[in-house]
FINUMI-951028 format. One record per residue (C-alpha): residue number from 1; x, y, z. Coordinates in steps of 0.001 Angstrom, whole numbers, plus 500000, padded with zeros to 6 digits. Layout:
BEGIN
NUM, X, Y, Z;
...
END
This chain:
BEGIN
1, 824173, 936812, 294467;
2, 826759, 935372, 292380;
3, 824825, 933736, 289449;
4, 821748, 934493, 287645;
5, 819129, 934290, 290646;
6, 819308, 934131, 294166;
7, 816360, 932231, 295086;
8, 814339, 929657, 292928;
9, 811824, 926973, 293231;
10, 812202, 923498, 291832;
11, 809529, 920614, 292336;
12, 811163, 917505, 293688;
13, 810949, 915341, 290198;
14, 813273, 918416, 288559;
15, 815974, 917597, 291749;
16, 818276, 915062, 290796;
17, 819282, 916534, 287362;
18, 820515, 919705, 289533;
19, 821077, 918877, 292906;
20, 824674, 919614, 292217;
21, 824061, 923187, 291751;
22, 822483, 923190, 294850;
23, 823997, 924429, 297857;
24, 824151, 921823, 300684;
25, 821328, 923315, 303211;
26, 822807, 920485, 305946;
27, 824946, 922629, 308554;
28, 822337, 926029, 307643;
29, 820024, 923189, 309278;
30, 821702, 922474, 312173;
31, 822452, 925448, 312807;
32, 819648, 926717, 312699;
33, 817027, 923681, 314260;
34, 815057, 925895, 316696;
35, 813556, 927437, 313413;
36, 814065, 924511, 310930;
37, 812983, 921183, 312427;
38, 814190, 919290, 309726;
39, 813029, 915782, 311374;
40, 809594, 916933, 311337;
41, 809297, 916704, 307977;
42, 807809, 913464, 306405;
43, 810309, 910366, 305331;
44, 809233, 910588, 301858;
45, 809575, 914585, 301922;
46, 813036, 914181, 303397;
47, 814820, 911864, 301288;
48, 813359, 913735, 298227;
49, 815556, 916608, 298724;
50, 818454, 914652, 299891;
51, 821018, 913263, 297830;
52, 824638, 911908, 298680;
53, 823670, 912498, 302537;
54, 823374, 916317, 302369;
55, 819911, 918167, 302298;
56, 820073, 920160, 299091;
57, 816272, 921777, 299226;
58, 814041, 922213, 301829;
59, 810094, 920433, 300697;
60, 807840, 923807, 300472;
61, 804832, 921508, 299873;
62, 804001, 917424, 299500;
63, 801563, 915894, 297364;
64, 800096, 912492, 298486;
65, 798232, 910089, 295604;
66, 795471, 908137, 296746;
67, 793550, 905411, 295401;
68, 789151, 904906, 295436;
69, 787373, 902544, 294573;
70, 783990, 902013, 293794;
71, 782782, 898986, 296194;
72, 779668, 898679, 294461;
73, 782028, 897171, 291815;
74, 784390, 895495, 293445;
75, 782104, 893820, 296018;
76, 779121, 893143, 292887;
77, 779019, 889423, 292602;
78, 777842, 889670, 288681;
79, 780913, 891760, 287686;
80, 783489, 889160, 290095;
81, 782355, 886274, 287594;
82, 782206, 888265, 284866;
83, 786058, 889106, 285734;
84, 787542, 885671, 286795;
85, 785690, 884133, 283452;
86, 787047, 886573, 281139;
87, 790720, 886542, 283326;
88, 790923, 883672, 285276;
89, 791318, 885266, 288790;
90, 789701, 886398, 291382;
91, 788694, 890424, 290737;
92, 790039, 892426, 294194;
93, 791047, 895751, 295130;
94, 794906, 896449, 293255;
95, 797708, 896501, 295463;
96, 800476, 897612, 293290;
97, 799891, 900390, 290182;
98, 801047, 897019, 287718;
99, 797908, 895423, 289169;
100, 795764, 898578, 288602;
101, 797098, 898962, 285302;
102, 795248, 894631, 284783;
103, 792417, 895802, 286353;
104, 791978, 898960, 284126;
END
């Protein structure tokens, strides 16, 4: 290779301060779809490791974040009055992480 390593792994949040370094995988891709099905790969996954409209890493792995809750809790009439008296709203399951972080 021509610089320190040849090869190296870097999780999608590390991307954008390097992605420059980064060789643009695009045409390798193309080239090469009846081994790399690019498209097959998630959305999310996809524009992760895409910046400026070239694919600069290919996703070796995804993590998806859920969210539980306990519907004993949510759906207990005591703890719904005790929430809209102390808040003065209805208590329901969060739909955004800025409602979670109320609710919490």
């Amino acid at each position: 290779g021509q610089g320190i390593y040849d090869a190296y792994i870097v999780q999608a949040p590390w991307l954008p301060p390097v992605y420059k370094g980064l060789k643009s995988l695009t045409t390798y891709i193309k080239d090469n779809n009846d081994y790399i099905d690019f498209m097959d790969i998630n959305q999310a996954s996809r524009s992760a490791v895409s910046f400026e409209g070239e694919v600069r890493a290919l996703p070796l792995d995804t993590d998806y974040i859920s969210l539980g809750w306990r519907q004993d809790v949510f759906g207990n009439p005591d703890i719904k009055e005790a929430y809209k008296s102390s808040w003065g709203e209805e208590l329901k399951v969060p739909d955004t992480i800025e409602e979670m972080v109320v609710i919490g």
